[in-house]
N, C-alpha and C positions, 0 to 999 in steps of 0.2 A: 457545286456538285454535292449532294448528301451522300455521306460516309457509310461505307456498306453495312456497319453494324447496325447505323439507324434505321438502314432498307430493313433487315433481317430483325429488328425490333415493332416495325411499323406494318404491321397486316393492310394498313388500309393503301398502301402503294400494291400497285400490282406487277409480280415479279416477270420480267420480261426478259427475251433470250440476251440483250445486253447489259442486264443489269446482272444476270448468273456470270456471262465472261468477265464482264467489271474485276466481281468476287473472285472470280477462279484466277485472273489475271496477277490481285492482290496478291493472294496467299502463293501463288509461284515467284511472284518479286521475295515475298516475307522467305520462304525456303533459298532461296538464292542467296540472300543478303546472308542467314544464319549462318550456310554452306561458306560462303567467301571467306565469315567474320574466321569461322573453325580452321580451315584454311590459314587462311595469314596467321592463327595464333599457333600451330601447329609448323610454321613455315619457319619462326620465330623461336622455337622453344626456347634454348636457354634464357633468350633476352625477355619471353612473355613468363618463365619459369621465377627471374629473378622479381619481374614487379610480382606476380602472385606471394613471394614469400615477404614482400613487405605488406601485401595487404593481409596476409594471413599473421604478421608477428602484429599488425593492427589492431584487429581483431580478436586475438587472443590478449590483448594487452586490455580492450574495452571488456570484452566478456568476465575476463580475472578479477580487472578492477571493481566493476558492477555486482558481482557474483561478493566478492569481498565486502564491500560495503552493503550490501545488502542482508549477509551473514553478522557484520559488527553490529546492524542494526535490529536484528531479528535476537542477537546475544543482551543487548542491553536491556530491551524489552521486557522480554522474560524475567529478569530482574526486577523490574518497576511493577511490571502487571503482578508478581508472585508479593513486591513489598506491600500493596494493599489492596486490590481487587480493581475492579472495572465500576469506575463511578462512585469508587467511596470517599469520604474525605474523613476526619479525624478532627474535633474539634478538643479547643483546647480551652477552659476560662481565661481571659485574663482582665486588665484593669482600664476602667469608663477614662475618655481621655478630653471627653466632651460632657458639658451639664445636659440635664433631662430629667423633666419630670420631678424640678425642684432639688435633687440630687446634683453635689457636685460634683466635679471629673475627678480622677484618682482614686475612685470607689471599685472593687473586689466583686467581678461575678464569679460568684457561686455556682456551680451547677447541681443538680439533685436529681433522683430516679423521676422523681414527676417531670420534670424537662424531658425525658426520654419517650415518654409517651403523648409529651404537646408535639414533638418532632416527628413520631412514626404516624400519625392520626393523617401530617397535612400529604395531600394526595402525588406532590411529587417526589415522595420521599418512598423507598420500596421498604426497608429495612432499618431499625436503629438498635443500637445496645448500648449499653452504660457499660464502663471500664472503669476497673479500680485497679493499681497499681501496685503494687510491693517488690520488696525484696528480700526475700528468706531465706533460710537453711531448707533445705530438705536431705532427708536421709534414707537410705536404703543399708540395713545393717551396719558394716562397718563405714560405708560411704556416706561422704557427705558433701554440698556443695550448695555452692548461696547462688540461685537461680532467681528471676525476674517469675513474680505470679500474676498473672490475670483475671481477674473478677468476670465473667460476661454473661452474656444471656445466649439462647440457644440461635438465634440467628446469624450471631457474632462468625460464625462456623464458616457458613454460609458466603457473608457477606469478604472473608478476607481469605478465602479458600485454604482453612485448615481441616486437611483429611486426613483420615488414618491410611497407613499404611497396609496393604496387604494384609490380612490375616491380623490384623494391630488394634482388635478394638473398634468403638466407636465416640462420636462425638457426645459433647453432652447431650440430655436430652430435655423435653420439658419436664417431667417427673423430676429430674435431679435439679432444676431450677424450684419447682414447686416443692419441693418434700426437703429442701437445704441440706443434699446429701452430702457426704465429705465422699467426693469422687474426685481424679484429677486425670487429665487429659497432656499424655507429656512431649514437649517437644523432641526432635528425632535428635537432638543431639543430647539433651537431657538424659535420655531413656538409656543413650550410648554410655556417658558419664555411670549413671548407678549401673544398670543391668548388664553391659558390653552385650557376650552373643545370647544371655539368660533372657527367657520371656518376663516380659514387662507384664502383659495385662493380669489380673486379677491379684496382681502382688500388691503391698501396701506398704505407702512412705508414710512420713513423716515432713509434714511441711508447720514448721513454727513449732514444735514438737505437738501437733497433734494429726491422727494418723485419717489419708485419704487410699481410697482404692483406686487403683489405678485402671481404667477406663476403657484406655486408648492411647495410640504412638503415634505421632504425627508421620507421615510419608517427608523424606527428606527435601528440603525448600529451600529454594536459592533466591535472596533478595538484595538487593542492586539499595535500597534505602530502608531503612527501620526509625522505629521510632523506642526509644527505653532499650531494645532490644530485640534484635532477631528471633523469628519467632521459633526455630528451633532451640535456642535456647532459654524458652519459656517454656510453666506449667499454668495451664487452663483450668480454672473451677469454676464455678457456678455463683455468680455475684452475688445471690443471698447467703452465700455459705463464705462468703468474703469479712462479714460481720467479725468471723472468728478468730479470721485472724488481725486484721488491722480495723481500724476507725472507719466507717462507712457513712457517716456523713453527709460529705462531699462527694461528687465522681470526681476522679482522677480525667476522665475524656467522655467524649461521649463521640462514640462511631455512630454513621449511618451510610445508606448506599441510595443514590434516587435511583427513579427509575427509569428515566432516560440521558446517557450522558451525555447525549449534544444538545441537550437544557440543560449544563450544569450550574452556571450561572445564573439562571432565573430559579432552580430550586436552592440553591447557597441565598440567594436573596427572601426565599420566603423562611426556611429556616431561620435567617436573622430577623429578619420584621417577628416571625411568631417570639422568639426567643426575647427579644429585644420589648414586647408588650409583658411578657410574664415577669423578665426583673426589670424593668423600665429605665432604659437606659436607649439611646437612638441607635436605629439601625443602620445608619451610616460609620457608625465609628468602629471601624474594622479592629481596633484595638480592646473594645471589649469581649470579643471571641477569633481567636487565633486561631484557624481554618488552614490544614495540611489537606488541597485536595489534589486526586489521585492526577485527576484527567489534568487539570494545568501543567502537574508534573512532568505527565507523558510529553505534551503538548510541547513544551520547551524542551527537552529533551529531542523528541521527534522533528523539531526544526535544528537543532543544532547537529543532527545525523543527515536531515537531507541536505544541508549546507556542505557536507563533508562530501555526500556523494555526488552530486554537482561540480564540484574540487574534480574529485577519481571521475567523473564522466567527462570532462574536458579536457582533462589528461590522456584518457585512452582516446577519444575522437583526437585527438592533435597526431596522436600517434598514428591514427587511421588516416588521418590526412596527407599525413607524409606517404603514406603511403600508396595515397590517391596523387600528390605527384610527380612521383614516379611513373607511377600510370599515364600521365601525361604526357609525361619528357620522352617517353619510349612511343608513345600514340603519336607524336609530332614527330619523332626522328621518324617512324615507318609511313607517314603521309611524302614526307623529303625524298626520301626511298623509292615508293613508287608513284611519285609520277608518273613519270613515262606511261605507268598502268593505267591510272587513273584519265589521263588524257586519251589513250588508245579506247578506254570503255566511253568516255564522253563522244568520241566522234564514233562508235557506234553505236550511238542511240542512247547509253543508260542519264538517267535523269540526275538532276542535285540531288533529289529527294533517296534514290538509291547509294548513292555513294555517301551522302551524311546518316543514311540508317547502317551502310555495313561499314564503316569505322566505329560508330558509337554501340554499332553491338560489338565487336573485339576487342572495345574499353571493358565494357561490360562482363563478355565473356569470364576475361581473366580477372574483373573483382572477385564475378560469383564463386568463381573455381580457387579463386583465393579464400576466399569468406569460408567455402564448404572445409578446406582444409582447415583454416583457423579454429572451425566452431569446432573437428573433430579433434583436435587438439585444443582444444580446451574444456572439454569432455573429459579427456584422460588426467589432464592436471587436477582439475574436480576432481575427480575417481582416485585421482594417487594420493591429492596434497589434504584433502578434507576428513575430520576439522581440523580443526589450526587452535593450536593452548592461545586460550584469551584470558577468561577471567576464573578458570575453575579453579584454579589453586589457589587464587585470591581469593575465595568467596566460602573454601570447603565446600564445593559442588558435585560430590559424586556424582552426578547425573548428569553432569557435563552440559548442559542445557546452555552454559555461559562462552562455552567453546564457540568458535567462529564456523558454522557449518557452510561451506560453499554450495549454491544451490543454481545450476541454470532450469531458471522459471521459464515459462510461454514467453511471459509477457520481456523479460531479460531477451530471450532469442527472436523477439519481434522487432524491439528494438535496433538490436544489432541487423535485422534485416533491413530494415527501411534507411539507416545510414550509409548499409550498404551499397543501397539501391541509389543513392544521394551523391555517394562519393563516385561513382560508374559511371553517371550522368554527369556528375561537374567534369571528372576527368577526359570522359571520351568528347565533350560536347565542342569545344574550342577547336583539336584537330580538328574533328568529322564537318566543322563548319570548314577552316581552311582547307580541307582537302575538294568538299561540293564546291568550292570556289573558284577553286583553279579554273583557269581559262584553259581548253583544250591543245589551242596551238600553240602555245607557250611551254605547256607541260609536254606535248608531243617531240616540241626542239631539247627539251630539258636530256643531259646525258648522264 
């Protein structure tokens, strides 16, 4: 017999007066069964009251956990994306550990400005900038303090998102690259150190005893990894204006960003091939440039958080389980129960198929009615407990970014729906078979 929805799907069947009673016959079984399930769970209360508050301590227990871990993981992040950008990596010189091109191993790459421009030229690469390194005095009157300086170029900005803060200025610009102005762009903790609450911008330091104007403040930045140094407690100038104060040579690094990060790996490889033809040395030997890249980071990082939430999501279902059988143990004692019922309805008239749908809907029933409570408590938990001190006093994060923020997502309360929906079904399914099973005169004699 084709199932009414497929009638009521299928225009080319033509609808006949028993195919409308069929339908009308269905949907008065479907209201009867709901009516009975509401019934017996109401007939029940404290005993169908007691499984609801396990399935609801279940589910508050999966939602917290999820919500939790999904907050630890959205805190670390922030971290790593602020330590270097989305798709940058950070190269380092270091020493050939393989012959090539006549050259032995244990030979010294070099890097220089011209490398910065064989790098930004090749097409999967968005952005590059040469970095010089130091470490200096700078002064603001009687203040003084040995800060980490950085040489870069104007995309550098860009590429590792350092902004000014409100009202603080701006970043370098090309002019101040091309004209080798003595400007300096100061990190937010820097700025904190000379100025406190005094305006920084248009004031002038002293870095190496010779005097920059100060620019720009960087907006306060919380990072989970650095390299030499956090970048709030760095000052930023303009790599041609890096000459003045130390030996410029060499680069200290050379950053770039590509431009797609799920090719990181195939533009890290054409970087080294180009790199690896201009000072000829092979592009397999990973040991001639030491490569800090962003996305790997995340990458491993990002599996060793969803390993964790896997942990906390089997924990909370275990606990929802339990309290799926409960649901059970109470769905089997009330089939024990009424027999006699169940046999009286069999011998008039009602089918297996009715008496396995209104058990398995008052499994049901009281997950959903459990679940609605759980999810509204844990709503309120959210609402009270969030956020939760993580990392921000480790990190100096005024901006709290690092805290643990509880979040129930769509896709968090979609989840918890469909397990719900899982655990309703396992629980009610085994009664609701034994109970359409019963043989009528057996359960009729049953006292």
């Amino acid at each position: 017999m084709t199932p009414p929805d497929v009638l009521a799907l299928d225009t080319s069947l033509p609808i006949t007066p028993a195919r409308v009673r069929g339908r009308a016959r269905t949907l008065r079984m479907l209201r009867e069964v709901v009516r009975e399930a509401l019934h017996g769970v109401a007939r029940n209360r404290l005993r169908a009251g007691l499984s609801m508050l396990g399935i609801s301590w279940g589910i508050v227990s999966v939602v917290m956990l999820l919500a939790y871990g999904n907050g630890f993981q959205e805190a670390i992040m922030v971290g790593f994306r602020n330590a270097f950008g989305d798709g940058v990596a950070v190269m380092f010189p270091g020493q050939t550990s393989m012959q090539a091109g006549g050259q032995r191993a244990g030979r010294r790459i070099r890097l220089k400005e011209e490398d910065v421009t064989v790098v930004a030229q090749l097409p999967v690469i968005k952005f590059a900038s040469p970095e010089y390194l130091a470490r200096l005095a700078v002064t603001y009157g009687e203040k003084s303090a040995t800060q980490a300086i950085r040489g870069v170029n104007t995309v550098y900005g860009s590429m590792r998102q350092e902004r000014p803060a409100r009202g603080q200025g701006r970043w370098l610009s090309d002019e101040d690259v091309a004209d080798r102005r003595r400007v300096a762009f100061l990190g937010y903790e820097v700025a904190r150190k000379l100025f406190g609450a005094q305006q920084a911008v248009g004031q002038v330091v002293r870095i190496g005893n010779r005097p920059f104007e100060v620019i720009g403040v960087m907006e306060d930045k919380v990072q989970m990894s650095s390299y030499f140094a956090p970048d709030k407690y760095c000052v930023f100038v303009p790599y041609t204006t890096m000459g003045e104060l130390q030996d410029t040579t060499y680069l200290t690094t050379l950053v770039f960003q590509t431009v797609n990060p799920l090719q990181q790996d195939k533009a890290l490889r054409a970087v080294r091939e180009a790199l690896a033809r201009t000072h000829r040395f092979t592009a397999e030997d990973e040991r001639a440039l030491n490569i800090n890249d962003s996305v790997e980071n995340s990458a491993m990082i990002g599996g060793i958080i969803n390993g964790l939430k896997v942990v906390l999501t089997f924990i909370g279902v275990l606990t929802l389980a339990i309290g799926g059988v409960g649901i059970m143990n109470i769905m089997f004692v009330s089939v024990t129960e009424r027999t006699r019922e169940i046999g009286i309805r069999k011998a008039l008239g009602a089918r297996r198929r009715e008496i396995l749908l209104q058990f398995l809907t008052e499994a049901f029933v009281i997950t959903f009615l459990g679940g609605v409570v759980g999810v509204g408590v844990s709503w309120l938990m959210v609402w009270a407990f969030s956020p939760r001190p993580f990392l921000a006093e480790l990190l100096d994060d005024m901006t709290r970014q690092t805290d643990i923020h509880l979040v129930l997502s769509l896709e968090l309360l979609g989840m918890c729906t469909a397990i719900l929906m899982v655990v309703g079904i396992i629980a009610g399914l085994l009664p609701a078979l034994r109970a359409s099973r019963l043989d009528p005169i057996e359960s009729l004699r049953y006292e």
